[in-house]
C-alpha positions as YAML, in Angstrom:
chain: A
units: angstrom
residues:
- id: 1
  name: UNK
  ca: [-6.84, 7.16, -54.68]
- id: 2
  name: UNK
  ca: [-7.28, 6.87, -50.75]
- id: 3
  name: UNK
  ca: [-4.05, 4.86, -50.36]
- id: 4
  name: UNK
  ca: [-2.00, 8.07, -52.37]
- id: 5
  name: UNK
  ca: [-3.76, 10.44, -50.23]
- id: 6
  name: UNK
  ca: [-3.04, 8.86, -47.02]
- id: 7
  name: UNK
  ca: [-0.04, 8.36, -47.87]
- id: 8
  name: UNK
  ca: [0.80, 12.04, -49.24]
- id: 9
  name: UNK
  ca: [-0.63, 13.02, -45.55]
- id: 10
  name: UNK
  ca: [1.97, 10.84, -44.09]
- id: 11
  name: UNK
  ca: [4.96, 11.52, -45.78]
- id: 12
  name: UNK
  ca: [3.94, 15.55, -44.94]
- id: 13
  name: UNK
  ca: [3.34, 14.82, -41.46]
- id: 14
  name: UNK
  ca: [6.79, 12.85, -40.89]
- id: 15
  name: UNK
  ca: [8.91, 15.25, -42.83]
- id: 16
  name: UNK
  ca: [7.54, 18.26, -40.62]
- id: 17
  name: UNK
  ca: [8.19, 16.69, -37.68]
- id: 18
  name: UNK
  ca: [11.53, 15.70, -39.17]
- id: 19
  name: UNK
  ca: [12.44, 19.24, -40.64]
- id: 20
  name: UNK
  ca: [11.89, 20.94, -37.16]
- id: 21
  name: UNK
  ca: [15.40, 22.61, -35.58]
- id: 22
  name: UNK
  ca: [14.82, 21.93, -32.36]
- id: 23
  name: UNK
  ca: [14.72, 18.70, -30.66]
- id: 24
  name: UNK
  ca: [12.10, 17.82, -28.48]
- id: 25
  name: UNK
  ca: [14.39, 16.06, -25.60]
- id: 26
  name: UNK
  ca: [14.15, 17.13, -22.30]
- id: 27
  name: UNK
  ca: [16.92, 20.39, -21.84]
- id: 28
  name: UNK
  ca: [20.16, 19.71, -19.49]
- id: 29
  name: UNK
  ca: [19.05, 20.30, -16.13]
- id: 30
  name: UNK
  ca: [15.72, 20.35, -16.39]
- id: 31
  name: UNK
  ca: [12.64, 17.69, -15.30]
- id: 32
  name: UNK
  ca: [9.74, 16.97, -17.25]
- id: 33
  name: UNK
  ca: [6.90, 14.47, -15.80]
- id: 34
  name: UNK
  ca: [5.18, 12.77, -18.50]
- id: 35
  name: UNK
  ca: [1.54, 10.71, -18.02]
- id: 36
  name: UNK
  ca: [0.80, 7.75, -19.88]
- id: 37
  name: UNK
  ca: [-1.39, 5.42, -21.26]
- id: 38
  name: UNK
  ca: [-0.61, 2.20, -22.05]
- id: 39
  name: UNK
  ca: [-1.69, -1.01, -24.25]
- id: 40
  name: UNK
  ca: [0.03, -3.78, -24.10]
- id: 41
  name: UNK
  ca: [0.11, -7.40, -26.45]
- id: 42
  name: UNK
  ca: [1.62, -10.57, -24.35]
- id: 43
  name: UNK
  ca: [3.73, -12.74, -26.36]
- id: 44
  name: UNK
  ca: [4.27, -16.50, -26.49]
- id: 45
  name: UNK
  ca: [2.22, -19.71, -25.69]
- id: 46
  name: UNK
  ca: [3.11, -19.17, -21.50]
- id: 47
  name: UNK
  ca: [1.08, -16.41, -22.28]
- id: 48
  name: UNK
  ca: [-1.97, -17.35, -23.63]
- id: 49
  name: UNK
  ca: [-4.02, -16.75, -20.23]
- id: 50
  name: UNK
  ca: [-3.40, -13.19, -20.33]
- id: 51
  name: UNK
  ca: [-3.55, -11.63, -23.61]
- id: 52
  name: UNK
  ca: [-4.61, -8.34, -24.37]
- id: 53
  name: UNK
  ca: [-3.17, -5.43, -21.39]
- id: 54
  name: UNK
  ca: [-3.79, -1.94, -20.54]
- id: 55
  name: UNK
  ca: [-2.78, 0.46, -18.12]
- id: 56
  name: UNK
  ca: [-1.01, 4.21, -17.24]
- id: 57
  name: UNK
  ca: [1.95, 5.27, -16.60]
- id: 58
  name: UNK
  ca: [4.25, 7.90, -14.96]
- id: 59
  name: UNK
  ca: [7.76, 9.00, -16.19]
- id: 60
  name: UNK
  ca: [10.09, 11.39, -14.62]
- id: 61
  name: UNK
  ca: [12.30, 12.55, -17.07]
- id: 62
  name: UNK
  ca: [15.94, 14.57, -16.25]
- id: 63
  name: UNK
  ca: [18.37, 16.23, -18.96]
- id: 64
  name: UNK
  ca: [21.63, 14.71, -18.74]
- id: 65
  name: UNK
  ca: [22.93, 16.27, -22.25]
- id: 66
  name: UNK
  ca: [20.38, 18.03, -24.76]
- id: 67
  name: UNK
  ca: [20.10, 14.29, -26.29]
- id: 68
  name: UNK
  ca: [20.56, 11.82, -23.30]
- id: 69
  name: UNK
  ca: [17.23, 11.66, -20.81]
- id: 70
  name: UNK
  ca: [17.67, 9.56, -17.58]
- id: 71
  name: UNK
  ca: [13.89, 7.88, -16.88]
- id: 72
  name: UNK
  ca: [12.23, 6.92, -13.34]
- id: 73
  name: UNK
  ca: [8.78, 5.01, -14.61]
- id: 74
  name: UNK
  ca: [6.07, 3.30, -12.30]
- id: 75
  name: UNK
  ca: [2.37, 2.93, -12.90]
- id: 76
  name: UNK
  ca: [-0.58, -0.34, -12.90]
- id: 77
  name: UNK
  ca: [-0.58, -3.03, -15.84]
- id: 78
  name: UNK
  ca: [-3.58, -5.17, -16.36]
- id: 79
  name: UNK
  ca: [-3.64, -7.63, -18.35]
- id: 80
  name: UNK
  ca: [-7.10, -9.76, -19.33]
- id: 81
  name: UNK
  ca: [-7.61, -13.33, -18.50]
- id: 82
  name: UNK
  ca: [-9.15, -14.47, -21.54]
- id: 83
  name: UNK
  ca: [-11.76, -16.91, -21.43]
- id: 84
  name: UNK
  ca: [-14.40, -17.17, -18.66]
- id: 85
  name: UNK
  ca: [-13.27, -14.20, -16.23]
- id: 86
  name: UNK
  ca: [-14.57, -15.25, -11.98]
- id: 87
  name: UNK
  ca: [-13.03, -12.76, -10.78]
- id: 88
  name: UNK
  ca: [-10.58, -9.13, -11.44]
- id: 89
  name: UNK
  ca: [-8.14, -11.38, -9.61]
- id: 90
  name: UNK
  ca: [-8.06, -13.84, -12.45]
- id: 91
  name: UNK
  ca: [-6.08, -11.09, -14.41]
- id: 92
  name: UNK
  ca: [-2.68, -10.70, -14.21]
- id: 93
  name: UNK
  ca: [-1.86, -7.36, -12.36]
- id: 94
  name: UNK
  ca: [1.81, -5.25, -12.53]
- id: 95
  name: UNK
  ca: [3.30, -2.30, -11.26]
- id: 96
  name: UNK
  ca: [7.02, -1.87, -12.68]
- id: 97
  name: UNK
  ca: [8.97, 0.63, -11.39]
- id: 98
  name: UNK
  ca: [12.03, 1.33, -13.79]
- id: 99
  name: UNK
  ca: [15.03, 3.80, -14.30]
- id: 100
  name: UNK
  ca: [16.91, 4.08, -17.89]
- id: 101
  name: UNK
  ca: [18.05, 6.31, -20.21]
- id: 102
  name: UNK
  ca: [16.48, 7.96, -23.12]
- id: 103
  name: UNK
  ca: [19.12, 8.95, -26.51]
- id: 104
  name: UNK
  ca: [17.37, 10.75, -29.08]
- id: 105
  name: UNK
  ca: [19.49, 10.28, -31.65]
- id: 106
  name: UNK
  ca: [16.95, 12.67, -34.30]
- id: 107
  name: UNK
  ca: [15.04, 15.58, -33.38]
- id: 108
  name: UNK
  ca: [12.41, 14.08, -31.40]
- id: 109
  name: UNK
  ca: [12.87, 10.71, -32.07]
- id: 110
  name: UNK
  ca: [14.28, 8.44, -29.34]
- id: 111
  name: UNK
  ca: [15.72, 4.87, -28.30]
- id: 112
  name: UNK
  ca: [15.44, 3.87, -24.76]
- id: 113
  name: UNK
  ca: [15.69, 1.26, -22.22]
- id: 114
  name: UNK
  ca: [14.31, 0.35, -18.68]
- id: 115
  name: UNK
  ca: [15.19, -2.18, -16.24]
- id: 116
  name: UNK
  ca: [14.13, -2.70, -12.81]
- id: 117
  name: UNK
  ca: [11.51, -4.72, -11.03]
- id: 118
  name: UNK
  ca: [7.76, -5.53, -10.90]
- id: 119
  name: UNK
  ca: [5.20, -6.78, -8.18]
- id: 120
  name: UNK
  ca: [3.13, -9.09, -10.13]
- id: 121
  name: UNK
  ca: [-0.67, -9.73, -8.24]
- id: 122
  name: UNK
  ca: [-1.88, -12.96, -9.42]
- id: 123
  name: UNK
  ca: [-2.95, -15.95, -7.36]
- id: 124
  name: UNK
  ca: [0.77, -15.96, -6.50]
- id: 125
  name: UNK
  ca: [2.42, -12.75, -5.29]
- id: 126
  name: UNK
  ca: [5.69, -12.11, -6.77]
- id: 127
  name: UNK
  ca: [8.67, -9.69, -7.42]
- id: 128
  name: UNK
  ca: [9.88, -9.44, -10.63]
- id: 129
  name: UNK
  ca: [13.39, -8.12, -12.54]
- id: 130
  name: UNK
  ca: [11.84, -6.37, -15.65]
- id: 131
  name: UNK
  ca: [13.85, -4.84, -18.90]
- id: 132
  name: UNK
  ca: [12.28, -2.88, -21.41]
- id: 133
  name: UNK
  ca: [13.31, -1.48, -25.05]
- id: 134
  name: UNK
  ca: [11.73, 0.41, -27.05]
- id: 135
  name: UNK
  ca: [12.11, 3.39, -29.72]
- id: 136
  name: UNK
  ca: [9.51, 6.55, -29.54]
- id: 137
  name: UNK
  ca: [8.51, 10.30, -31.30]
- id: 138
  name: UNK
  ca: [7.85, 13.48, -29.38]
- id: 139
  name: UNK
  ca: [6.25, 16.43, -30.58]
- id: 140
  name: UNK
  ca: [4.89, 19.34, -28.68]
- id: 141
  name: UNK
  ca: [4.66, 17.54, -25.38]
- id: 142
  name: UNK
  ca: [2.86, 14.02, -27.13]
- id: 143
  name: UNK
  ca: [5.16, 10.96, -26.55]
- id: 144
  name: UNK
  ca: [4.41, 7.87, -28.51]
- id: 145
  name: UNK
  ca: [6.42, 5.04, -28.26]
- id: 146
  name: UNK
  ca: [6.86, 1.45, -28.62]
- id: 147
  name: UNK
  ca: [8.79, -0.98, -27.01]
- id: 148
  name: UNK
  ca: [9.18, -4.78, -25.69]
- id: 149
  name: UNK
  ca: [8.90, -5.67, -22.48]
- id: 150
  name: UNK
  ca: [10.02, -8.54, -20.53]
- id: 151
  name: UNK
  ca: [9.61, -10.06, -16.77]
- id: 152
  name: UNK
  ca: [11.25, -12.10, -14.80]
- id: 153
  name: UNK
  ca: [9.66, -14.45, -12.69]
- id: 154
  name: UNK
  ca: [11.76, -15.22, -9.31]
- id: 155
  name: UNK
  ca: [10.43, -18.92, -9.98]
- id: 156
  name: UNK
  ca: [11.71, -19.24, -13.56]
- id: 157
  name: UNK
  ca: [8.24, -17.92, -15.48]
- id: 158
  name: UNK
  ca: [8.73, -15.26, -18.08]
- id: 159
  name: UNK
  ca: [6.31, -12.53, -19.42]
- id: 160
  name: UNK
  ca: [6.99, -10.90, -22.42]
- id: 161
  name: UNK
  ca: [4.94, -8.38, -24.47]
- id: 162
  name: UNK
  ca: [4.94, -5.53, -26.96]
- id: 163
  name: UNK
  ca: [3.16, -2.54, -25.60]
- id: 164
  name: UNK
  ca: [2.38, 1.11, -27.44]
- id: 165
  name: UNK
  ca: [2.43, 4.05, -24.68]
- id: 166
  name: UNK
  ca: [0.93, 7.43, -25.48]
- id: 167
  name: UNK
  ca: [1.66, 9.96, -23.18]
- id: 168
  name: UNK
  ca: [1.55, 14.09, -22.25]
- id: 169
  name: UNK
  ca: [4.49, 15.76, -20.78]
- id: 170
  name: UNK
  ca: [4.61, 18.83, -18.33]
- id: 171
  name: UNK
  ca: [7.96, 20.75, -17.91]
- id: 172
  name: UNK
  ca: [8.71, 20.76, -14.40]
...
């Protein structure tokens, strides 16, 4: 009986959202600055220091079309050491700044992609290239999105992860 009812709550919720008229992309020629939070899943057996990752983000958004966004993101990763922790330097620390474009190819539901590059703080100091894809849902200002993300290392080491990002925009 639960299962039907969640599910009943569901399939209302998406078909609002779907049934709207207007989409929820950012207008042509306007700027929106959305603020994020962000948890993040490493992938792979490189990985398996730093697991589990949070952190916040902010993304300037600017109408290219009424369906094509162009994105400037930065903000702080952290990702935990698991194990015995000695010190907040044991975890593995990122601040990507990106650019990319956002299509919404539904009213308010998006595909997008980032690339760019990322200071990693670890016990070695490095710049990264990052690229991130991901697909997402706006409504009412509330961005949630989901995406893969992977970096670069300039010494051959990749990081990749899945991350989920919720986030409030503000028109500009």
């Amino acid at each position: 009986m639960n299962t039907i009812k969640i599910f009943s709550l569901a399939a209302f919720f998406l078909f609002s959202s779907v049934v709207e008229t207007r989409a929820q992309s950012v207008p042509k020629s306007t700027f929106k600055l959305d603020v994020g939070t962000e948890t993040m899943l490493a992938l792979g057996t490189k990985n398996r220091d730093n697991k589990l990752g949070y952190g916040g983000t902010l993304r300037l958004n600017y109408g290219l079309t009424d369906k094509l966004t162009l994105t400037l993101t930065s903000g702080y990763y952290n990702y935990l050491k698991t194990g015995p922790l000695k010190t907040f330097n044991d975890n593995f620390q990122v601040i990507p700044v990106k650019a990319g474009l956002k299509y919404f190819f539904a009213p308010q539901f998006y595909i997008n992609g980032e690339g760019g590059i990322a200071f990693t703080r670890t016990y070695q100091n490095q710049i990264n290239s990052v690229a991130t894809g991901g697909i997402g849902w706006v409504y009412k200002g509330l961005d949630i999105g989901a995406r893969y993300e992977t970096l670069n290392g300039s010494r051959g080491a990749n990081f990749n992860s899945v991350g989920v990002r919720i986030a409030y925009g503000f028109k500009l």
